[in-house]
C-alpha positions as a printed NumPy array, in Angstrom:
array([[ 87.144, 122.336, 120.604],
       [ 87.622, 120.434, 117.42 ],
       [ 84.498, 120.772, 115.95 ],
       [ 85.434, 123.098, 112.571],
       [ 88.099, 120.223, 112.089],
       [ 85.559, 117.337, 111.998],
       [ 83.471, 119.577, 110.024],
       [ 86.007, 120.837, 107.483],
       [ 86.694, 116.726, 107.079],
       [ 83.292, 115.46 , 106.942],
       [ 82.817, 117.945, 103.671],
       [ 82.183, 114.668, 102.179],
       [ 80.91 , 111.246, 103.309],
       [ 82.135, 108.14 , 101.706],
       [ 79.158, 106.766,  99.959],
       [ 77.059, 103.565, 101.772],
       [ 78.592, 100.507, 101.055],
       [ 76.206,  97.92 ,  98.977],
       [ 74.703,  94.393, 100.668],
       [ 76.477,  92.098,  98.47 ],
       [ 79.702,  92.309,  96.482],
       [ 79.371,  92.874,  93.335],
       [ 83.031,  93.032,  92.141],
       [ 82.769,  89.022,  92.958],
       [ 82.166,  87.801,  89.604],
       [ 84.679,  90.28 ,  87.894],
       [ 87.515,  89.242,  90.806],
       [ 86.585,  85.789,  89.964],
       [ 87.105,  86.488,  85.849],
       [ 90.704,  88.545,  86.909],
       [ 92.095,  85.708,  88.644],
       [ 91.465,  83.183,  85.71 ],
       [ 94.123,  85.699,  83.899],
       [ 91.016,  87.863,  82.143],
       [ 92.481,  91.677,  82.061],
       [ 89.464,  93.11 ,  80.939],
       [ 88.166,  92.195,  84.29 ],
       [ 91.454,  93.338,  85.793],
       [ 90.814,  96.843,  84.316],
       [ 87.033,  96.775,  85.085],
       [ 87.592,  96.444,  88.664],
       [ 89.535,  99.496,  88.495],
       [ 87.587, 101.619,  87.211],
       [ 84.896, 100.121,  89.743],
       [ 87.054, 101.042,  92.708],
       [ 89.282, 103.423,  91.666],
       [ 86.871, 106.536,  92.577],
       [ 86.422, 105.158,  95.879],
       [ 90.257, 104.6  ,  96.688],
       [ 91.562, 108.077,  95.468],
       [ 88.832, 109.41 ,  97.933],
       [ 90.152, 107.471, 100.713],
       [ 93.803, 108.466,  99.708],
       [ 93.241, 111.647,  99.814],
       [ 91.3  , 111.791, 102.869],
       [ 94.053, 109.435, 104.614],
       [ 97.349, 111.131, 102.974],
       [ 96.034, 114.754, 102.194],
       [ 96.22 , 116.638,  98.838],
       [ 99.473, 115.734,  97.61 ],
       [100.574, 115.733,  94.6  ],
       [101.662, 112.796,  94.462],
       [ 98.115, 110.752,  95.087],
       [ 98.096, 109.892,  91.418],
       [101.31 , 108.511,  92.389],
       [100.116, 106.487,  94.987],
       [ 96.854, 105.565,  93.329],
       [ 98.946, 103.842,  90.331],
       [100.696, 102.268,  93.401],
       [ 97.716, 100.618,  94.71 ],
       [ 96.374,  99.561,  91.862],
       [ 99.738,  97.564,  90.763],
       [ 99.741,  96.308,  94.401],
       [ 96.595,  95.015,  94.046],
       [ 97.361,  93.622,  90.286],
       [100.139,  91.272,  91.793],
       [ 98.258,  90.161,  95.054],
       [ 95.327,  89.263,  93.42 ],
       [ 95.849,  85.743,  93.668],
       [ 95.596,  85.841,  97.227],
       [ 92.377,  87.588,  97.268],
       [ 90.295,  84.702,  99.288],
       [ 86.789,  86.284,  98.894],
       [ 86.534,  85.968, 102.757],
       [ 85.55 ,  89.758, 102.595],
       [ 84.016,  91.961,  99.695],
       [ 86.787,  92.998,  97.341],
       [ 86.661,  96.779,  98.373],
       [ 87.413,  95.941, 101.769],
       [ 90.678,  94.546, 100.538],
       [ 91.465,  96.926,  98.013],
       [ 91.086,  99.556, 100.673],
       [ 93.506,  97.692, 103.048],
       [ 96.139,  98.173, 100.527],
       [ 95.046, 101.904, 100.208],
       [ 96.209, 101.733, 104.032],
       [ 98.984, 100.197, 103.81 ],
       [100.471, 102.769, 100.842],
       [ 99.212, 105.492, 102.553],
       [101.338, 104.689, 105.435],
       [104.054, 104.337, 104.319],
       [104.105, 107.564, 102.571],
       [102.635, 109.434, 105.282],
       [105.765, 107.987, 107.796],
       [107.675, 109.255, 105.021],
       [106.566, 112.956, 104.56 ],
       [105.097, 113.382, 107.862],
       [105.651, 117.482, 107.627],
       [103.214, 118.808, 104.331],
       [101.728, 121.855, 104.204],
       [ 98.977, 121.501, 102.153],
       [ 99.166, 124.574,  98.92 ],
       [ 96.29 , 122.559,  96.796],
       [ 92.659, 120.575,  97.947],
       [ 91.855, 117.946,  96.304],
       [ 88.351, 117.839,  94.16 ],
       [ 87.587, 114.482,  96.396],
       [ 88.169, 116.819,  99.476],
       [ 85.658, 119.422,  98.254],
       [ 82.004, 120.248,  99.339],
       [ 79.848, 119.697,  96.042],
       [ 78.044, 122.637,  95.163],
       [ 79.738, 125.014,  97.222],
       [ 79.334, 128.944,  96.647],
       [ 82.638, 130.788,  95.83 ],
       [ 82.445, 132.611,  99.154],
       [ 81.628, 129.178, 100.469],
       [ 84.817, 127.316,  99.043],
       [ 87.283, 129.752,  99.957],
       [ 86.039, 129.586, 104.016],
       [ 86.063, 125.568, 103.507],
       [ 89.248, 126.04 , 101.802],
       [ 90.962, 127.531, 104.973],
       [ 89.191, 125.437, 107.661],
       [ 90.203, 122.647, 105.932],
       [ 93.712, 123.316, 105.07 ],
       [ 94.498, 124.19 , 108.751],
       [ 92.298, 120.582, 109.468],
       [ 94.831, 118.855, 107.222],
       [ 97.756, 120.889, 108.83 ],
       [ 97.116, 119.577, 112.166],
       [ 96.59 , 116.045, 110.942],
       [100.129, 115.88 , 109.58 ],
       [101.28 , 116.587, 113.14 ],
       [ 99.57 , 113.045, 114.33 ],
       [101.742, 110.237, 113.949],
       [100.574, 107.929, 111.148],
       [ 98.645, 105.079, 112.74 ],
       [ 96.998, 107.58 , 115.022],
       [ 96.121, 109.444, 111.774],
       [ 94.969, 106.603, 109.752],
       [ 92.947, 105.47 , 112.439],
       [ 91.608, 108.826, 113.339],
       [ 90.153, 109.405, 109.591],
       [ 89.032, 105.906, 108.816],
       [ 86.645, 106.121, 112.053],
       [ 85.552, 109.904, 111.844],
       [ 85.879, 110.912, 108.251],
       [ 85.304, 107.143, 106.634],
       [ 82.431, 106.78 , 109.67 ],
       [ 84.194, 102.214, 110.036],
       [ 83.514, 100.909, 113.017],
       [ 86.637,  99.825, 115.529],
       [ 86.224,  96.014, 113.986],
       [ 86.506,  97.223, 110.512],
       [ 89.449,  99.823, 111.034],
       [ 91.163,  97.18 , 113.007],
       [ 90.938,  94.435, 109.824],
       [ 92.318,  97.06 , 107.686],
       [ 95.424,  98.611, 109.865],
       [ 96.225,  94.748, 111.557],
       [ 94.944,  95.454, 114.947],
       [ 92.385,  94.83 , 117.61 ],
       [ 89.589,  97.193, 118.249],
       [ 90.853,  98.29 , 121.721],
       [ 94.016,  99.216, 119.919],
       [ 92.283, 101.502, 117.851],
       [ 89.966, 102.828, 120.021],
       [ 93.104, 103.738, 121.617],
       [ 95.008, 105.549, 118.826],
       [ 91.427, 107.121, 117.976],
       [ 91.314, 109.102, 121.266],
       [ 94.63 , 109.811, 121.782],
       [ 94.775, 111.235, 117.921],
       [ 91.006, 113.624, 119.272],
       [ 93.249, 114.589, 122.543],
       [ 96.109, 115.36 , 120.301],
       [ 94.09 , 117.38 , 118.03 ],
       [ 92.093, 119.156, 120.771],
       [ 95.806, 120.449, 122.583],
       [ 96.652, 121.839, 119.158],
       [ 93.402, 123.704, 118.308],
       [ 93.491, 125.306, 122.055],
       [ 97.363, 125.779, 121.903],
       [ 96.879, 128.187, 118.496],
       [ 93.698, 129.401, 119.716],
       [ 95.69 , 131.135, 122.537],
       [ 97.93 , 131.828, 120.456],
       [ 95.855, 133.5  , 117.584],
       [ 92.477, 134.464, 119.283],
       [ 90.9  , 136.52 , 116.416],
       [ 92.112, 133.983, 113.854],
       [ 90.713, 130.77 , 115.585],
       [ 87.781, 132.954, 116.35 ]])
């Protein structure tokens, strides 16, 4: 069904998230008007958020863009950073939130370049060019999902949140995405059957 587009995505799993925050005492030295802490939590997070951009927005080029985007956001909200949760999980919700509204902007991509963060470490040549095509025509039908059905779909399959977490990111209760989650997998399976009828030897 859709298995070679879960495993074209799941190349590469976000890294496990640590027990306590430890961005708390550099958030804590940023909001007292220290840059140096500013710019330390950047390049603390900013590895992290490019991977989720490009996982949420695909390879465009534009992600430095966006990045740059976040980061600013993120600069000028500070001050209303609470600490009620760790500092990635806010930085992250403002990855969302850009990568929204570009995706309901350029909804129709085809996808010429794959991001490094999108890449299998290690991969053979022979090895890179077959993930290259599984997941270019992954990407390709994840354009065709509407963006909170996208977001959604990637944060709990690719990202591995739970419904809880996804819903304090995107502003919405876990039933809600549950919901957008299986109607994104439904979506996605109808497309992979469609062009598999349509092109047996090439979805072969």
């Amino acid at each position: 069904m859709i298995g070679f587009v879960l495993s074209a995505l799941l190349l590469v799993r976000r890294p496990a998230a640590p027990a306590s925050d430890p961005s708390a005492e550099l958030v804590a030295r940023a909001l007292t008007g220290d840059r140096r802490a500013f710019d330390e939590l950047y390049r603390a997070h900013v590895a992290a958020a490019h991977r989720l951009l490009a996982r949420l927005v695909g390879p465009a080029a534009d992600v430095e863009d966006l990045l740059q985007h976040v980061f600013l956001e993120a600069f000028r909200s500070l001050a209303k950073f609470r600490g009620e949760s760790a500092f990635s999980t806010w930085l992250h919700r403002i990855v969302v939130h850009v990568a929204y509204r570009h995706i309901r902007r350029q909804r129709l991509m085809h996808w010429e370049e794959i991001s490094d963060d999108l890449r299998a470490p290690g991969a053979s040549p022979e090895q890179a060019a077959r993930d290259h095509q599984e997941l270019t025509r992954a990407l390709d039908y994840l354009s065709a999902l509407k963006p909170k059905k996208r977001i959604a779909y990637v944060l709990r399959v690719v990202e591995g949140l739970s419904l809880d977490e996804i819903g304090s990111l995107v502003g919405a209760n876990a039933a809600a995405v549950g919901q957008r989650v299986k109607h994104a997998q439904r979506e996605l399976t109808a497309m992979v059957e469609r062009d598999r009828h349509r092109q047996p030897s090439e979805m072969s």
